[in-house]
C-alpha positions in Angstrom: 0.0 0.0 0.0 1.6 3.7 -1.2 0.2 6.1 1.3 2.2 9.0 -0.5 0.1 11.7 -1.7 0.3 12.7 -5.8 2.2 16.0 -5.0 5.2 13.9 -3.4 5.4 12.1 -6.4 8.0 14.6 -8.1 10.2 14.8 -5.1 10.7 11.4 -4.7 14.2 10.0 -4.4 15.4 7.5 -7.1 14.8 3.9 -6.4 17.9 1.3 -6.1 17.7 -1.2 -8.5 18.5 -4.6 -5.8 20.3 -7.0 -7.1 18.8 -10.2 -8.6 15.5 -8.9 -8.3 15.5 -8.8 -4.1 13.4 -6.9 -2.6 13.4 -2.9 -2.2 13.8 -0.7 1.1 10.5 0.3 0.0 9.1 -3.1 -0.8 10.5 -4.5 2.5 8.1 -1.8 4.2 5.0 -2.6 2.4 5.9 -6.5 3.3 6.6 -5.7 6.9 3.1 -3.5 6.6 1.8 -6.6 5.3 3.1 -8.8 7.9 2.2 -7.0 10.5 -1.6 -7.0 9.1 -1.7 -10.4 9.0 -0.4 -11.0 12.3 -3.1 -8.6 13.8 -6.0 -10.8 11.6 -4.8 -14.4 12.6 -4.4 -12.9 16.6 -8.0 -11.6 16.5 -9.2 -15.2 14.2 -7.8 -17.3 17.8 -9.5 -14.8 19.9 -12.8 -15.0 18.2 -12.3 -19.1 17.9 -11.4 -19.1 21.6 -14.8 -17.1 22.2 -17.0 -18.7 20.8 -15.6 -22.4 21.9 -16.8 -21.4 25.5 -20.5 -19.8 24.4 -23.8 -21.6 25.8 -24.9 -22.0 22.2 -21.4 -23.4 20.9 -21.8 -25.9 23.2 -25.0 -27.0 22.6 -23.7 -27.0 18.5 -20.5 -29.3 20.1 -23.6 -31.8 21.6 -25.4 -31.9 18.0 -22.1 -31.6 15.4 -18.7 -33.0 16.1 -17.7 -32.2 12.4 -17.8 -28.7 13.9 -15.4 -29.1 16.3 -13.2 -30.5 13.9 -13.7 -27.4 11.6 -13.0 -24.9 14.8 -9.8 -27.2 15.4 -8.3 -26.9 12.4 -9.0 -23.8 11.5 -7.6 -22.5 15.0 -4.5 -25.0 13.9 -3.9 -23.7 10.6 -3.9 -19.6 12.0 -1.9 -20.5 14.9 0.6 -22.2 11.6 0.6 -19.2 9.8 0.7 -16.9 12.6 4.5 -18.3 13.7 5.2 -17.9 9.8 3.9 -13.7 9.6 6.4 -13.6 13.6 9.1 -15.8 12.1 9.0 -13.6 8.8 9.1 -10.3 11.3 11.8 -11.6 13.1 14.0 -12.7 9.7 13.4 -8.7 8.8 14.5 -7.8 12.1 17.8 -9.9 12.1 18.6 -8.8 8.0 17.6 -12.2 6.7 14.7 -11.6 5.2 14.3 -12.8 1.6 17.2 -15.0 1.5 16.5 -18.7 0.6 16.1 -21.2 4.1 18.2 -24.2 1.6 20.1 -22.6 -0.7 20.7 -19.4 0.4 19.7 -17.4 -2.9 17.3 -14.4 -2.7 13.8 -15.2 -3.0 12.0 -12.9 -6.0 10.5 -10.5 -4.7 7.5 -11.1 -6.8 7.1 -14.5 -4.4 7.2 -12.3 -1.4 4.6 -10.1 -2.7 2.2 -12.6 -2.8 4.0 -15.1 0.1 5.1 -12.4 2.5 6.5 -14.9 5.0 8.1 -17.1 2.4 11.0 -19.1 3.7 11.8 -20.6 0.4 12.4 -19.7 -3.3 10.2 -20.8 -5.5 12.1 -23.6 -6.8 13.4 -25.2 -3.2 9.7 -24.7 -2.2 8.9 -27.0 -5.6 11.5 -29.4 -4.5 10.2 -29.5 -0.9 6.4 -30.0 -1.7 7.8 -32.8 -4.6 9.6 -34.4 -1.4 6.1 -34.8 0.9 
């Protein structure tokens, strides 16, 4: 998200050109941003999971549909997964090794990290690594 208002445009400083297509000062700020709005999201999901688990009518639905339980279980699971991603990510940015490759070590696109903020991988270890499972 570019917050910067149209009359700012012109003034703007020139933007370095990374190397290998790794990401920006500027594009590690809208990431971070990005980060730090899915952290807020997946916080308030558990919350709102963990709120409803202990309602009078939640437990009457527990009595009636196990299935939903399951659905509340994994879905709690799966935010509390990507949660520790969107942190781990944060701390990566925090400790300069953010958008570097968990196996080989190569940048990952920045293009993946638009779409995958908390991307461990590049694109082709992350191939190899689902081909693996």
């Amino acid at each position: 998200m570019n917050h910067q208002s149209i009359a700012d445009h012109g003034t703007r400083p020139a933007r370095e050109t990374p190397p290998c297509g790794a990401p920006t000062a500027e594009d590690l700020a809208a990431l971070r941003e990005n980060l730090h709005e899915q952290r807020l999201f997946r916080r308030e999901q558990l919350q709102q999971i963990a709120a409803s688990a202990t309602s009078r009518e939640d437990a009457l639905l527990q009595q009636r549909a196990a299935a939903q339980v399951e659905v509340r279980v994994q879905l709690a699971a799966s935010a509390r997964m990507v949660l520790a991603d969107v942190e781990a990510a944060l701390a990566r940015m925090a400790d300069g090794s953010y958008g570097t490759c968990h196996l080989c070590r190569g940048p990952i696109a920045r293009e993946r990290l638009e779409i995958v903020p908390q991307a461990r991988y590049c694109a082709r270890c992350q191939q190899v690594r689902e081909a693996e499972r």
